[in-house]
C-alpha positions in Angstrom: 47.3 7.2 -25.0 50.7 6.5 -24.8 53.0 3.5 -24.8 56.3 2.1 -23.8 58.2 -1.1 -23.2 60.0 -1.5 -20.2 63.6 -2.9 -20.1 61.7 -6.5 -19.4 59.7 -5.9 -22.6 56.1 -5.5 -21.0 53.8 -3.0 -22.3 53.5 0.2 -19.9 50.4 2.2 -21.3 50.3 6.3 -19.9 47.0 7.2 -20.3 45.3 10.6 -20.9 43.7 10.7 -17.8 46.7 9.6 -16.1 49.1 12.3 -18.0 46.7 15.4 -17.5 46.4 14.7 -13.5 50.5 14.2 -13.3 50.5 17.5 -15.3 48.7 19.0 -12.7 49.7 18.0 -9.5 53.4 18.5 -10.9 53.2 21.3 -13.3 57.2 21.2 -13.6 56.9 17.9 -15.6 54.4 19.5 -17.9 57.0 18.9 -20.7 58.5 16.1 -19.6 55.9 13.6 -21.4 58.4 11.9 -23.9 61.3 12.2 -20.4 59.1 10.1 -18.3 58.2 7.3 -21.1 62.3 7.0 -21.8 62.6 6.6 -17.8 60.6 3.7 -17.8 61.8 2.1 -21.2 65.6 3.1 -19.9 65.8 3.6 -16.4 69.0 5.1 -14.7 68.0 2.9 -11.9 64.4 0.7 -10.8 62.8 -0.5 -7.7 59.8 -2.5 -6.4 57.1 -0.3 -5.3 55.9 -0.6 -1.7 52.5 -2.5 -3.5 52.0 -6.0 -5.3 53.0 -5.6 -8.8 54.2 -2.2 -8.5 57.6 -1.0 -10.0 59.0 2.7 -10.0 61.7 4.0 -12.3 64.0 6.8 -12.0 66.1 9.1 -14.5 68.1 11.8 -13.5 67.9 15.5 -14.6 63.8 15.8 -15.9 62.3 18.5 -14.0 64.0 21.0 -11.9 64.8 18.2 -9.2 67.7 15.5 -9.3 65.7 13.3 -10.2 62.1 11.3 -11.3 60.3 8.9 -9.7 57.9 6.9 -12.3 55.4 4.5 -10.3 54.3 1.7 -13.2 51.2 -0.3 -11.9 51.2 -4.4 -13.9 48.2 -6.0 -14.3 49.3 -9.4 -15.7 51.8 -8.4 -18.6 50.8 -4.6 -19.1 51.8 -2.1 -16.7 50.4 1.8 -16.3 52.1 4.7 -15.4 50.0 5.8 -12.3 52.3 8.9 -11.6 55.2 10.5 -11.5 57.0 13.0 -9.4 60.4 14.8 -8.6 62.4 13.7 -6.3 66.0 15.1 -4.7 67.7 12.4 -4.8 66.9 7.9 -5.3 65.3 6.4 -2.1 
């Protein structure tokens, strides 16, 4: 397991489970483990998720795409990186 702190100081855990599925559904992040825990401790930009207590952050240039989209889920004061993906460009 993994851990980060947002930039409202929660706790965002990435789990195994959680890191080997993003790993394989977006094999272009494969190396991009420490990328995606700086885009949610230092995000080039944030924005609610479509869910309750759902966040995603975004830095630019990890991957071969613009951008990546990190989708944090909170439960109380502790989030978890559910996934992430590359995206073209922010929402």
């Amino acid at each position: 397991m993994w851990e980060t702190t947002d930039p409202d100081g929660r706790r965002v855990l990435l789990t195994q489970p959680r890191w080997r599925q993003i790993a394989e559904q977006h094999p272009e992040l494969a190396s991009s483990r420490d990328a995606i825990l700086a885009a949610v401790a230092l995000p080039e930009a944030s924005r609610p998720g479509h869910e309750p207590n759902e966040e995603w952050f975004y830095a630019r240039s990890v991957g071969p795409s613009g951008w990546v989209r990190v989708v944090v889920h909170y439960h109380e004061s502790v989030g978890s990186i559910t996934t992430a993906f590359p995206r073209r460009d922010l929402p």
